[in-house]
C-alpha positions in Angstrom: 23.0 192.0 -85.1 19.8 189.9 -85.8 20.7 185.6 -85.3 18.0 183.7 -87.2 18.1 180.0 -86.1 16.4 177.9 -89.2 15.6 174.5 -88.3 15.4 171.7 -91.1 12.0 171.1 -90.6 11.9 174.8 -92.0 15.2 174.3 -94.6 13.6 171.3 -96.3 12.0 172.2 -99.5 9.9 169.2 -100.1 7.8 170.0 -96.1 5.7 167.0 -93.9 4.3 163.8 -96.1 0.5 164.1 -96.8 -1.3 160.7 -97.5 -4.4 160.1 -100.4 -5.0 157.2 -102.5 -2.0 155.0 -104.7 -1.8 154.0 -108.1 1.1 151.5 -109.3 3.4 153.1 -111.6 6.0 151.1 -113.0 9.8 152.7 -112.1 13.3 151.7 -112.4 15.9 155.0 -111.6 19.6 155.0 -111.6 21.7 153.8 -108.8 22.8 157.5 -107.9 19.3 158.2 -108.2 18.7 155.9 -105.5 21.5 156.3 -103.5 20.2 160.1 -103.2 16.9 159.4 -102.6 18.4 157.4 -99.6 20.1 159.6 -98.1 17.3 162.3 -98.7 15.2 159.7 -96.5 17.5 159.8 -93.8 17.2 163.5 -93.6 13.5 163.5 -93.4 13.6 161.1 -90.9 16.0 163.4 -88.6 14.1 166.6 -89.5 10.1 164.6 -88.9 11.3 162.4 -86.5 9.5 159.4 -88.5 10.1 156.8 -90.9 9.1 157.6 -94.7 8.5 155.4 -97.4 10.3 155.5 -100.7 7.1 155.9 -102.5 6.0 158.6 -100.8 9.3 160.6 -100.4 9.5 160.3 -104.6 5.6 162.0 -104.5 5.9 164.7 -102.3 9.3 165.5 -104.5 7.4 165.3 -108.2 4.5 166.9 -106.6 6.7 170.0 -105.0 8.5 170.4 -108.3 5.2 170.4 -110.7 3.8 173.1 -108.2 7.1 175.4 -108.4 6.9 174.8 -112.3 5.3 177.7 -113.9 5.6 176.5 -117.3 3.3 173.4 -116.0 1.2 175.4 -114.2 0.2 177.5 -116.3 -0.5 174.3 -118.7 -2.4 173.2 -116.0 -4.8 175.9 -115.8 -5.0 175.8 -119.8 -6.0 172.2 -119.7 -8.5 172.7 -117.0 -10.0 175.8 -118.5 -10.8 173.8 -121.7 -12.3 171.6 -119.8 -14.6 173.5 -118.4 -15.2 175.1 -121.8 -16.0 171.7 -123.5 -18.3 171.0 -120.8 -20.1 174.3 -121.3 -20.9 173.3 -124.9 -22.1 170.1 -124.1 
């Protein structure tokens, strides 16, 4: 019998914070929302071993469900192709 030993660091879904440039955006959430989001902090502290800001926690989260969305991916691509197609005709 196989034993397969998965660490957080590998069981988290959301992975290691990247920082790029902010933008304000105006945000009020529930209390349970919060309350969550808390406690989801505390577990990427213990799996990264460093402190995270709200901020970034609540990006890395919108960012890793819009890339697991293929509905908005797909939308994605459509937007950027007519883009490009625009821009051709220019």
């Amino acid at each position: 019998m196989h034993r397969y030993i998965i660490t957080q660091e590998l069981a988290m879904l959301i992975g290691r914070i990247e920082h790029d440039p902010k933008k304000q955006l105006p945000l009020q959430l529930p209390e349970s929302t919060l309350g969550r989001l808390e406690l989801y902090k505390e577990l990427y502290q213990q799996t990264f071993g460093e402190k995270v800001a709200n901020s970034d926690l609540v990006d890395l989260m919108l960012t890793t469900l819009m890339d697991r969305d293929r509905a908005f991916r797909r939308y994605e691509k459509e937007v950027e192709r007519r883009k490009k197609q625009e821009a051709k005709q220019q």
